[in-house]
Structures are given as structure tokens and as C-alpha cells.
N, C-alpha and C positions, 0 to 999 in steps of 0.2 A: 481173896476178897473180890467182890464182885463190883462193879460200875455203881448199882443201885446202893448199895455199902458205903463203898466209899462216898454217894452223894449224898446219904444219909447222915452222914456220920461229918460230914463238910457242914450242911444245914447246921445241923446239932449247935457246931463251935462260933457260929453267929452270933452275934447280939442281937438282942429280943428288937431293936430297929430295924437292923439287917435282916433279919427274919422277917418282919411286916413287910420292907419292903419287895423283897422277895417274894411272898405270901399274893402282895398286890400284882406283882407281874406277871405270875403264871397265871392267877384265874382273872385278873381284870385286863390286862393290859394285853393286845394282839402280839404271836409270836411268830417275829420274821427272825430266821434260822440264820439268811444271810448278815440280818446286822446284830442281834441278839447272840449267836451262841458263842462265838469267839469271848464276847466279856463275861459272859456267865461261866464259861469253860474256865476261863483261866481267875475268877475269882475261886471257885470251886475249889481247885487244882491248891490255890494258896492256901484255902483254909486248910485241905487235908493236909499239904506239907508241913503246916505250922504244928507247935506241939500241942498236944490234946492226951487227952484221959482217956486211954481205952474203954469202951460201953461193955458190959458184959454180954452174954447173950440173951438174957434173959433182958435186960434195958433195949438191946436193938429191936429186940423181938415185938417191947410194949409199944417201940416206934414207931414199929409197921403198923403193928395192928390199928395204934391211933389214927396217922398217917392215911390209912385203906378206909378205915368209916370218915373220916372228914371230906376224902373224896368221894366217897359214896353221898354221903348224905349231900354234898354240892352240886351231883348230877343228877338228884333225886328231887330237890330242892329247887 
């Protein structure tokens, strides 16, 4: 499983708040790596560990794809 995978698949097991807020940080809010990634890392990290539903491949796959046009259209936009 890949880094992207698993961040995916972290995202996923969010609550639809956790997720806005999330959602706000990467495209509104400036990303300092120094104070920022330590706590997003290690929320990350708990969601994967926590238990979750396996995605099949075919669900990961519709996540990318969503996933790659909503960034698209945001850099477009």
C-alpha cells in the first residue's frame, strides 16, 4: 500500500467536519511543513490505525478519480 493509499483511505474514515476542515487547510490556509506536518501526520497515522472498512478497488479508484478533477478544476478555476 502506497503513502497516497493510505492518505486516502485516512481522509475517507473522517467525519464529514473533519473532512471540511481538512478540505479548508490545504486549499485556503498557508502550508508551513515546519508547524503543520507533524499534526497532520500524526492525525493521519490514527485514523489509518483505527479500524475501517476495507475500500475495494474499484471505490479507491472512484476516489482518485474524484479526488484528481476537484483539484483540477481548483487550479483551473
Amino acid at each position: 500500500m502506497t503513502k497516497l493509499v493510505e492518505i486516502q483511505e485516512a481522509i475517507l474514515q473522517l467525519d464529514h467536519g473533519a473532512q471540511e476542515k481538512l478540505r479548508i487547510w490545504m486549499y485556503e490556509a498557508p502550508l508551513d511543513l515546519e508547524k503543520d506536518s507533524p499534526e497532520l501526520e500524526a492525525e493521519l497515522l490514527k485514523a489509518v490505525r483505527s479500524e475501517h472498512t476495507p475500500y475495494s478497488s474499484d471505490e479507491m479508484r472512484a476516489t482518485c478519480e474524484r479526488t484528481l478533477k476537484e483539484h483540477r478544476v481548483r487550479q483551473t478555476g
